[in-house]
C-alpha positions as CSV (number, residue, x, y, z in Angstrom):
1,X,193.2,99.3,100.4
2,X,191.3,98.4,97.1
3,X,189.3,101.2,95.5
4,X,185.5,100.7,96.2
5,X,183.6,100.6,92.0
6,X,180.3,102.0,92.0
7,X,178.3,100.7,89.2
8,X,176.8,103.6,87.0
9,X,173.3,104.0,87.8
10,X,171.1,102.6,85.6
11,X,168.0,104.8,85.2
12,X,164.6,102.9,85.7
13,X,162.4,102.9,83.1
14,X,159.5,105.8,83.5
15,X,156.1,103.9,83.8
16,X,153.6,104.7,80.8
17,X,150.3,106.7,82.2
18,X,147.1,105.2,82.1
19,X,145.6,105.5,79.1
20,X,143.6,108.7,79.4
21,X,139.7,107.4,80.1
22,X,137.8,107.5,76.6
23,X,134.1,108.4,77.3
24,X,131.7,105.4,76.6
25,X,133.8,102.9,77.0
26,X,132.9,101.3,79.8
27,X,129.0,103.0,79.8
28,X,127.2,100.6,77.2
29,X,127.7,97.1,80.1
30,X,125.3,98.9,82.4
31,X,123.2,100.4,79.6
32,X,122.5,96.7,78.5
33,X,121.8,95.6,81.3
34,X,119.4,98.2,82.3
35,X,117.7,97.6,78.4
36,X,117.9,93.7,79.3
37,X,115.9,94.2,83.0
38,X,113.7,96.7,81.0
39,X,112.5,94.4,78.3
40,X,112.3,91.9,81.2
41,X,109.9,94.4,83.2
42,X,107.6,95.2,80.3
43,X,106.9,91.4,79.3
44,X,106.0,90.4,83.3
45,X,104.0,93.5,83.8
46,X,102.5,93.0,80.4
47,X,101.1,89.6,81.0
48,X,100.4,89.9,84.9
49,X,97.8,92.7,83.8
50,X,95.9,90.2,81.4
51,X,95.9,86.9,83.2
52,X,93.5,86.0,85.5
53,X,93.9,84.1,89.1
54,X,96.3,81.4,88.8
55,X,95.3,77.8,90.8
56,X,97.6,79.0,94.0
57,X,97.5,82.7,94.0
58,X,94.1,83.1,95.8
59,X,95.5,80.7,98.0
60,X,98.4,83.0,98.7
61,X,96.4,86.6,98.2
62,X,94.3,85.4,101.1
63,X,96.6,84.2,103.7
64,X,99.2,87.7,102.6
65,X,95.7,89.4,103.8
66,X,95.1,88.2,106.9
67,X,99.2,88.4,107.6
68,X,98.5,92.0,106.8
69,X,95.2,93.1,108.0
70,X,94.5,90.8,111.0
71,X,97.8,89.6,112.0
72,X,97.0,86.0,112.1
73,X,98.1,82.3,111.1
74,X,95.5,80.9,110.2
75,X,95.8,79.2,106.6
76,X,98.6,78.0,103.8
77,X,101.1,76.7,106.9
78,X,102.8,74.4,104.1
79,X,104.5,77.4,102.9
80,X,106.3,79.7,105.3
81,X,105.1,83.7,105.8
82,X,108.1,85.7,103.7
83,X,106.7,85.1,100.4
84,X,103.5,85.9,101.6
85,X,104.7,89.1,102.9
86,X,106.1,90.2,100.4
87,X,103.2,89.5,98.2
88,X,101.1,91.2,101.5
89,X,103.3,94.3,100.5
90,X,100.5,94.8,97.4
91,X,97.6,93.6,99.3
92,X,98.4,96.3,101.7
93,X,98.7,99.1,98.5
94,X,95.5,97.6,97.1
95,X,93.8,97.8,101.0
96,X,90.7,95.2,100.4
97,X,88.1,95.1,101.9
98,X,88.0,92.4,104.4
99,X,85.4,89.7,105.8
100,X,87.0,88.1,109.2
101,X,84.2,86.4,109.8
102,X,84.5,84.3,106.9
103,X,85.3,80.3,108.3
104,X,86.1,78.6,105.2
105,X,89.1,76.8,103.7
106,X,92.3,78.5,102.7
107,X,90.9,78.2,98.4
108,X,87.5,79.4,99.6
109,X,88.9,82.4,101.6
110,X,90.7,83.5,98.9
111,X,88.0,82.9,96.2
112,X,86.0,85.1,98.9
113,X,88.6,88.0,99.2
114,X,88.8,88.4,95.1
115,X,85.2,88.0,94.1
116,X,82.8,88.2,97.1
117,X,83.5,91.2,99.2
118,X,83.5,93.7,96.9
119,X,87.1,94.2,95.9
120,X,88.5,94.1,92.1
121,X,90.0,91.3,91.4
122,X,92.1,92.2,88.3
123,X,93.1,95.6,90.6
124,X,94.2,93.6,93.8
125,X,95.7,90.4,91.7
126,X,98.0,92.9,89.8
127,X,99.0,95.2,93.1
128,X,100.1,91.2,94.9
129,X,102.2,90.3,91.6
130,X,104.0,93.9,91.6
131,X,106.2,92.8,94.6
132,X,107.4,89.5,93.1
133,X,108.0,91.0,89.9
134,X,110.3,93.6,91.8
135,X,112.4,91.2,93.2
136,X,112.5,88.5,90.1
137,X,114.0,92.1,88.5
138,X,116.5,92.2,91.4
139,X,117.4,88.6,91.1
140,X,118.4,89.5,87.4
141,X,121.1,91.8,89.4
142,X,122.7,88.5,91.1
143,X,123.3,86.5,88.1
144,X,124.7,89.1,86.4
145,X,127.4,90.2,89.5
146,X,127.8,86.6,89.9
147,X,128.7,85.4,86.4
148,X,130.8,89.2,86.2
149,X,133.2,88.2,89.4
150,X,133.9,84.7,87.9
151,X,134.6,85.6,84.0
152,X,134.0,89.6,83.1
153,X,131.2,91.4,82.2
154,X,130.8,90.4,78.8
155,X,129.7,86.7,80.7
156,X,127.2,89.2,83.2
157,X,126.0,90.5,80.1
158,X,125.2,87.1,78.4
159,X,123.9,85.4,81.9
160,X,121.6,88.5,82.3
161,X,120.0,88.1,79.3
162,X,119.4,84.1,79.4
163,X,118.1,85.0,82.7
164,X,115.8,88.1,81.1
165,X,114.2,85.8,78.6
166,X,114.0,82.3,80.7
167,X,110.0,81.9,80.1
168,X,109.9,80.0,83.1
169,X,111.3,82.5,85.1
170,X,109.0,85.2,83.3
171,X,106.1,83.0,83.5
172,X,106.5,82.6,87.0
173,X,108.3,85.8,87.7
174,X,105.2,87.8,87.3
175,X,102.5,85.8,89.4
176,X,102.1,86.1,93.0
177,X,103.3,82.8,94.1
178,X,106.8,81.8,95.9
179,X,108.7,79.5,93.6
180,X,111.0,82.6,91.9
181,X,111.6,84.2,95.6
182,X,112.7,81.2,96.8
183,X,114.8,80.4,94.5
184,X,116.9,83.6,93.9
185,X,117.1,83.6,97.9
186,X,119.2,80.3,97.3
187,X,121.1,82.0,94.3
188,X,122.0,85.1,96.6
189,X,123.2,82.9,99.2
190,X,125.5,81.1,97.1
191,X,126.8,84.2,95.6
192,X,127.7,85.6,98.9
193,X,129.0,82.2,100.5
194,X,131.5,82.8,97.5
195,X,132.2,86.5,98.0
196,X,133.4,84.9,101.8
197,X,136.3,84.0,100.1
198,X,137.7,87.2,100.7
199,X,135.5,89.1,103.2
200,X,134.2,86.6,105.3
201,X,133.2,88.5,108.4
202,X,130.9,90.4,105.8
203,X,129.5,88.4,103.6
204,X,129.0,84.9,105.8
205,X,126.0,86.9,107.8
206,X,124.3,88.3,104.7
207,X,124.7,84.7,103.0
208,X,122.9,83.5,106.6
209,X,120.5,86.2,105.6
210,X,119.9,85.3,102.4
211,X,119.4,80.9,103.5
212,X,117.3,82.3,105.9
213,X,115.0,84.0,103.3
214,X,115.1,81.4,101.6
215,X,113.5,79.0,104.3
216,X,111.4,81.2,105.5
217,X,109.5,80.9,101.9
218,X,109.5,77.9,100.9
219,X,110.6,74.6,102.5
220,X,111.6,72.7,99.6
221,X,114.6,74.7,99.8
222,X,116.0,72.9,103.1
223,X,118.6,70.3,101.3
224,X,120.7,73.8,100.2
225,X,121.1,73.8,103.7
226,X,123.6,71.1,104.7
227,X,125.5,72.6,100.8
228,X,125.5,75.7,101.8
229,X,127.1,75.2,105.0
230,X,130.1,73.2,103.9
231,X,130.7,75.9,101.2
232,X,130.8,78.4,103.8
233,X,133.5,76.2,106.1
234,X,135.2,75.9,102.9
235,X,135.1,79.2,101.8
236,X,136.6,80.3,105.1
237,X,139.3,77.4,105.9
238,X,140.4,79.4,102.1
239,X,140.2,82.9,102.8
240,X,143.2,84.2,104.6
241,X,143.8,83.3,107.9
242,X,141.3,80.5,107.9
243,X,141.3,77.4,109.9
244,X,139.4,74.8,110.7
245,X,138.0,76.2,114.3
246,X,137.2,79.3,112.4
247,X,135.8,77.6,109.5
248,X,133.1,75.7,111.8
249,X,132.2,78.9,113.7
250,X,131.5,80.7,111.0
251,X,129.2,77.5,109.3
252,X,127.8,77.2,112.5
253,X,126.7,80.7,112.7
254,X,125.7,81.3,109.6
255,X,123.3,78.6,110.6
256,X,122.0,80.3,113.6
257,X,121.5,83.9,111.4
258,X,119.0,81.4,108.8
259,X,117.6,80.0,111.8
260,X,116.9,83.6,113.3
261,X,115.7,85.1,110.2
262,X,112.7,82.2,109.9
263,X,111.8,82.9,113.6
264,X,111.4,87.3,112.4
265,X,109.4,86.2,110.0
266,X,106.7,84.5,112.1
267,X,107.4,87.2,114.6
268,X,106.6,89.7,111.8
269,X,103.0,88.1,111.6
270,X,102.1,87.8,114.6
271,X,104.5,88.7,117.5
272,X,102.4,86.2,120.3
273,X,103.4,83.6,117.5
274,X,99.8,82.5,118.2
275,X,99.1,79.1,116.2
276,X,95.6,77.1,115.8
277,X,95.8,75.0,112.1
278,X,92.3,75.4,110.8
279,X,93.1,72.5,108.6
280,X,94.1,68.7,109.4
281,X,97.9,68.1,110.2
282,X,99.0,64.9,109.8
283,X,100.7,63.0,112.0
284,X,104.2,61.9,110.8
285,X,106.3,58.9,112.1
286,X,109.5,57.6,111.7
287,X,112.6,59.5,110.5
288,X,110.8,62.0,108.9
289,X,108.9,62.5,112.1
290,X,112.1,62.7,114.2
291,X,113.3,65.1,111.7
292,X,110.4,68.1,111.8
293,X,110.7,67.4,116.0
294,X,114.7,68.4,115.8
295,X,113.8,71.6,113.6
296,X,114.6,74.8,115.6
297,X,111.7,76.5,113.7
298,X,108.1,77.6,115.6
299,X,105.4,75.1,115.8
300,X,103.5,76.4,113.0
301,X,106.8,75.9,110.2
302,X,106.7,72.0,111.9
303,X,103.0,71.7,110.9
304,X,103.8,73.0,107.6
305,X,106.4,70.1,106.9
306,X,103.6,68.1,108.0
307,X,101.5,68.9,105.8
308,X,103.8,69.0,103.0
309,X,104.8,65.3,104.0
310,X,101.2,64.4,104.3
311,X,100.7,65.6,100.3
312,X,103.5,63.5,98.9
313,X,101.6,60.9,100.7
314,X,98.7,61.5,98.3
315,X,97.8,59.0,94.9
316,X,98.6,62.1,92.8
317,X,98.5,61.8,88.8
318,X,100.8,63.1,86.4
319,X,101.1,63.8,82.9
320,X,104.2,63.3,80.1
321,X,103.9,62.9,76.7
322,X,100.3,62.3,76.0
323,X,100.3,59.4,78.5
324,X,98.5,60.0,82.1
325,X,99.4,58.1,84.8
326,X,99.7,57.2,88.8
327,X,101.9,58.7,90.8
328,X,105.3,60.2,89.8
329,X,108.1,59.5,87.5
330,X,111.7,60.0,88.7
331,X,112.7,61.6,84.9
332,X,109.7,63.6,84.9
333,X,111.7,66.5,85.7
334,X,114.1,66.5,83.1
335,X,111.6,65.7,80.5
336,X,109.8,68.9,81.1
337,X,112.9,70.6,81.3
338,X,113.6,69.1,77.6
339,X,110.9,70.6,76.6
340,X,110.2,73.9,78.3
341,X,113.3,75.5,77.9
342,X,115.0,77.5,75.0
343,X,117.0,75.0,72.8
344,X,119.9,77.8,73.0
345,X,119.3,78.3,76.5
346,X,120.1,73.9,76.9
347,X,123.4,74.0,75.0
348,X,125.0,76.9,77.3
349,X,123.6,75.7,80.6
350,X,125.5,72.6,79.1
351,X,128.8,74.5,78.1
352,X,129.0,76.3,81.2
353,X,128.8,73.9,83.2
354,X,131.6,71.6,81.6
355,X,133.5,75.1,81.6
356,X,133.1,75.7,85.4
357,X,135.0,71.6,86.0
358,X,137.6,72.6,82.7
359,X,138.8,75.8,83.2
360,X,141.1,75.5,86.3
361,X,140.3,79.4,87.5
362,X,136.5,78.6,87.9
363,X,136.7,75.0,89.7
364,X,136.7,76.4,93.1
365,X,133.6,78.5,92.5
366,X,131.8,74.9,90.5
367,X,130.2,73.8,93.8
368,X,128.5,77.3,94.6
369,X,127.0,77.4,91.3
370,X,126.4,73.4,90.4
371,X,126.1,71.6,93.6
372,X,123.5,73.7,95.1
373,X,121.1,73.0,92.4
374,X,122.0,69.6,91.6
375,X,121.3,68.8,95.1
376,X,118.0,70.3,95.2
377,X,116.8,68.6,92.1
378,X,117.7,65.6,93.2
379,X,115.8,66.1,96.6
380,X,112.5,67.6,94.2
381,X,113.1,64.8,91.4
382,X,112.1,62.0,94.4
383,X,108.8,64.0,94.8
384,X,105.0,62.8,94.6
385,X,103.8,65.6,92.6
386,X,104.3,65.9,89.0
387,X,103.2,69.7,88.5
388,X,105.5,71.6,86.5
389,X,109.0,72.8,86.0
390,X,108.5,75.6,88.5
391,X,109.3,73.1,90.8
392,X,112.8,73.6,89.8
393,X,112.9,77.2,88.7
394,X,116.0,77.4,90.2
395,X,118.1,76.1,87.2
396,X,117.6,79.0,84.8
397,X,119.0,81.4,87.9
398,X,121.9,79.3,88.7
399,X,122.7,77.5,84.9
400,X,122.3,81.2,83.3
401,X,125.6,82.2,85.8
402,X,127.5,79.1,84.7
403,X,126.5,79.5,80.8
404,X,128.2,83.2,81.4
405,X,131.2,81.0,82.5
406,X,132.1,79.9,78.6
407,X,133.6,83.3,77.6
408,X,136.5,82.1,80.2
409,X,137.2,79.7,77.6
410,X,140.2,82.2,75.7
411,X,138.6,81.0,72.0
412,X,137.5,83.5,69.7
413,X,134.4,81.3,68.3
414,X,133.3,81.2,71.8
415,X,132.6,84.4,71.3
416,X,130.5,84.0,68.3
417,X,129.1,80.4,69.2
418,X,127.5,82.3,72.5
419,X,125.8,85.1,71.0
420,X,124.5,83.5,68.2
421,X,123.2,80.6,71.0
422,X,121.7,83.8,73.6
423,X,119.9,85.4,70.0
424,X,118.5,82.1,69.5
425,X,117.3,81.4,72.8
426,X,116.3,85.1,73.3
427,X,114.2,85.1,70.4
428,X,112.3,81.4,71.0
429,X,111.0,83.2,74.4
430,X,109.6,86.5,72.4
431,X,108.1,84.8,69.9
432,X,106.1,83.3,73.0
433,X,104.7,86.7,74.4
434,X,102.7,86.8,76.0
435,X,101.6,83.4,76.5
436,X,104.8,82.5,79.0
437,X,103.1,80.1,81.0
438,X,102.3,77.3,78.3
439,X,105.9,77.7,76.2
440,X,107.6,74.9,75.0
441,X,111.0,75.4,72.7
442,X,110.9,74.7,68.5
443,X,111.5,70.6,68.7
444,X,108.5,70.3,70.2
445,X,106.3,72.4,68.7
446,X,106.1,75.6,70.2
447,X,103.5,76.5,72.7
448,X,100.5,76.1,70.7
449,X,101.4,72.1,71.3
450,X,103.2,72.0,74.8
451,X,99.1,70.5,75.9
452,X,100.1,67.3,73.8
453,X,103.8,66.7,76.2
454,X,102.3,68.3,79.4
455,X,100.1,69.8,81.7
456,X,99.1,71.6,85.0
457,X,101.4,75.3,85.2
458,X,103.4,73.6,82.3
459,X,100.4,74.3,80.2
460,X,97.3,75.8,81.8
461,X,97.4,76.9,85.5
462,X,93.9,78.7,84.9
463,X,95.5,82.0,83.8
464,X,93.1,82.3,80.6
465,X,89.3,82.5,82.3
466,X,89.6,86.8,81.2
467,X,90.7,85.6,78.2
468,X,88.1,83.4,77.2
469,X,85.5,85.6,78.4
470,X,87.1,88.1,75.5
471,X,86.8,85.9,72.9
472,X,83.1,84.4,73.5
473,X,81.5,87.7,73.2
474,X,84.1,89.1,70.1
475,X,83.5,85.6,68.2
476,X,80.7,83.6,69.5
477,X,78.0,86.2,71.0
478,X,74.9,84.6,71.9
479,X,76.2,80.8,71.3
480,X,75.7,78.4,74.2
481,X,78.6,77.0,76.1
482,X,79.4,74.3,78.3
483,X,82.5,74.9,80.4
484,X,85.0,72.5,82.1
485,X,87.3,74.9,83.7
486,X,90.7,74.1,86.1
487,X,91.6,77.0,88.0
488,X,90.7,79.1,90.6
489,X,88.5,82.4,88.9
490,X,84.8,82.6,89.3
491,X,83.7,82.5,85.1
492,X,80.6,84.4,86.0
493,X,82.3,87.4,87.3
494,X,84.0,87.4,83.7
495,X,80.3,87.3,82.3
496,X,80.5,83.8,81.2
497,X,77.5,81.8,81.7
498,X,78.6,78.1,81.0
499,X,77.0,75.0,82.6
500,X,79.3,72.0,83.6
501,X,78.7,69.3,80.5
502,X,79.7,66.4,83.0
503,X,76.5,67.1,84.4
504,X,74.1,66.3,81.8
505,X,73.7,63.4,79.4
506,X,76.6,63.8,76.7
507,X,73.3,63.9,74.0
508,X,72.1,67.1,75.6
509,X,75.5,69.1,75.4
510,X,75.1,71.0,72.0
511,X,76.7,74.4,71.1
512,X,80.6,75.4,71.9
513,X,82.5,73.5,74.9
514,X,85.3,75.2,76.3
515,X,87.8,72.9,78.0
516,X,90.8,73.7,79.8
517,X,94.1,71.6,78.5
518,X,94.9,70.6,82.3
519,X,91.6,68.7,82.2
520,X,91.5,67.9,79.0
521,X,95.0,66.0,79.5
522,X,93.6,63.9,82.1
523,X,90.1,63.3,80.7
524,X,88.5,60.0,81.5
525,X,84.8,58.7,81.3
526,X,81.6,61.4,80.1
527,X,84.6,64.4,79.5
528,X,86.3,61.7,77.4
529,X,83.7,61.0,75.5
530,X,82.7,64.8,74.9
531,X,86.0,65.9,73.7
532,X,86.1,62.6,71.2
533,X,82.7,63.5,69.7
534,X,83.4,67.1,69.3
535,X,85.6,69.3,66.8
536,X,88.5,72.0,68.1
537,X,87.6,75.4,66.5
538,X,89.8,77.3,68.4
539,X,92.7,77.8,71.1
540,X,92.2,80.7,74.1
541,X,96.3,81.4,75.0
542,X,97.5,77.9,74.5
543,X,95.7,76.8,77.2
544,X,92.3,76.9,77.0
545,X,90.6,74.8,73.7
546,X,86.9,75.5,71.9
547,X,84.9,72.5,70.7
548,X,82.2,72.5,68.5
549,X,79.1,70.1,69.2
């Protein structure tokens, strides 16, 4: 019988401990993000206190009212309630005083609420911006968790800040309108339709959630839908212990959660869902008919795709690069884009995206963070209205998580090459401050000429009346004005007494005339001829120009 050898034991070698914790090391990622948010904070609350009633926000102050105070649809059915609630959330700190006998149009009634029955206008337009402002801050929290889960926290940090100093996002960040809501409802879902990956149970609902917010603010946010829901099957066929039974379920009721959060949120209103359109719905045929009959949404979200469908229907004009013209260019998108954003801020939404198809780690999470936007410009490029970038604020919330994405590239001058590109594009927006609204990056010539490439909330949205009432009586007391004024403030209450120059013969206007850019841009005719005979002495926030006669 052979002798059985036992090998000497070999002893394993001891693990090292973790290195012991070093205080601070880890603290300054959260304390730079809390400085970035901060900074962010100051500049919206800094310019929501000076500007005056944009063109919409009466629009939306007024119907958030009656939401809150008489629990009524009555106007503004093109946009869904949520936004409007949330903006409500102010009305109801500012409690206004109230006139429901008052029958006009949705512009009137809000004109009424801010300057007619008694209330302070720059009290109550301030207390309806705080809650957007709130959760534009809150949105800065996505893109920073987003951009941390797919490349570290050094590509939170830098997404975060691009995010912080987007002026469009600023701009339109700190108004009390629904573009910014709506669009970092769409970010949040994508974000958690990724985190299903792992979790699904947990985070498909919320990401339902989230859609469903989303919808129930604005509808130009319905092609994310059919994106959305593939990324979910997907995300769950991936996860562990996904098929493709499971994979439908949970698309399907991720559906049915959106669905049920944009039937709360009429419910919220008004729980008898009661629904009587004060203004003309049109009546729309063919597919896009068939389409608002086969939406599971109450009769009042219907009539609101209606009437959104009834407006791109309308001979709108637009404006790009000095020339005016009828009805709406497929690039006119872009273009603005060109100009209104950061030169910095283009390269990296540029880098990161070719990182997110290079770099083999990120591909799966590409679609979340490039189809869902790509698909919704494309749906708001084929638009009839020609108004502004905010119409696709939704880039600088997803492009700033996929600019993050270039520190995955393992190069040390990416490094360098991306902070010297986030200083650049973080300094273009300071130097704007506060004038957000009108900004246009350094090829183009700044804000002071973003008038001569664009116009409407590019330019001047009628945010400068308060301003303009500032600098008659610092630098022209006691001159006579003539006023041609796009917006939605009442000069008068700003003490401005102006008479329209369209009005009289062009011989008789003599003194200063104040024009705003939007209306100077598409000046035809006597306004024409007024602004051609006269000489610009001076500029009211980049948006408003002083002519002498």
């Amino acid at each position: 019988m052979r002798a059985l050898r036992i090998a000497p034991a070999v002893p394993r070698p001891v693990p090292l401990p973790p290195p012991a914790h070093r205080p601070g090391r880890r603290w300054p990622v959260p304390l730079l993000a809390a400085v970035l948010l901060a900074q962010m904070a100051f500049a919206m609350v800094t310019t929501a206190v000076r500007q005056t009633p944009t063109i919409d926000e009466p629009v939306y102050v007024g119907a958030a009212a009656q939401y809150v105070h008489e629990h009524r649809l009555r106007h503004n059915p093109e946009h869904p309630p949520l936004g409007k609630l949330v903006i409500g959330v102010g009305v109801a700190l500012a409690d206004p005083h109230l006139a429901p006998a008052f029958a006009g149009d949705q512009g009137r009634s809000g004109r009424h609420l801010l300057y007619e029955s008694g209330n302070d206008p720059w009290r109550l337009m301030l207390l309806a911006r705080l809650p957007v402002i709130a959760l534009t801050l809150s949105f800065g929290l996505v893109v920073f968790a987003f951009a941390r889960e797919l490349a570290g926290r050094l590509a939170g940090l830098a997404a975060l800040a691009l995010y912080c100093f987007s002026p469009d996002v600023i701009a339109h960040g700190s108004l009390a309108t629904l573009d910014v809501p709506a669009a970092g409802f769409v970010l949040t879902s994508a974000w958690l339709v990724w985190r299903a990956r792992r979790r699904p149970r947990l985070y498909v609902p919320f990401a339902g959630v989230a859609l469903g917010a989303a919808l129930a603010t604005k509808m130009s946010m319905l092609p994310a839908v059919p994106v959305l829901l593939t990324l979910t099957a997907v995300s769950v066929r991936r996860s562990s212990g996904g098929g493709r039974r499971r994979a439908v379920a949970a698309a399907g009721g991720m559906a049915l959660v959106a669905v049920a959060v944009v039937w709360v949120t009429y419910l919220m209103v008004d729980p008898r869902l009661r629904w009587a359109p004060e203004q003309q719905v049109p009546v729309v045929r063919g597919l896009r008919g068939l389409l608002v009959e086969l939406m599971p949404f109450p009769e009042a979200y219907r009539d609101g795709m209606r009437v959104q469908f009834g407006l791109e229907n309308r001979p709108w004009q637009g404006f790009l690069f000095g020339r005016l013209y009828d009805g709406s260019l497929w690039y006119y998108l872009p273009a603005a884009l060109l100009v209104k954003t950061p030169l910095g801020m283009l390269v990296l939404w540029a880098a990161g995206a070719a990182a997110l198809v290079a770099v083999r780690r990120l591909r799966p999470a590409a679609p979340c963070v490039l189809a869902v936007p790509l698909v919704l410009l494309a749906a708001v490029m084929q638009g009839a209205r020609d108004f502004g970038t905010r119409y696709a604020v939704f880039l600088p919330l997803f492009l700033a998580v996929g600019a993050g994405c270039v520190l995955a590239v393992r190069r040390r001058w990416v490094y360098g090459g991306l902070a010297v590109l986030v200083a650049f594009a973080a300094l273009s927006s300071v130097r704007t401050y506060p004038y957000y609204l009108p900004y246009s990056n350094e090829a183009f010539g700044g804000p002071g000429r973003t008038r001569e490439w664009l116009h409407d909330s590019n330019v001047d949205w009628g945010q400068d009346l308060g301003r303009l009432a500032d600098r008659l009586r610092e630098r022209y007391p006691g001159e006579r004005v003539w006023l041609v004024y796009k917006g939605s403030g009442v000069p008068s209450f700003y003490g401005i007494e102006a008479l329209d120059p369209r009005r009289v013969p062009v011989r008789e206007v003599r003194g200063l005339l104040a024009v705003s850019d939007s209306a100077a841009a598409k000046a035809t005719g006597r306004l024409a001829e007024l602004i051609g005979n006269s000489r610009p002495v001076d500029d009211v926030g980049h948006s408003i120009t002083l002519y002498r006669r």
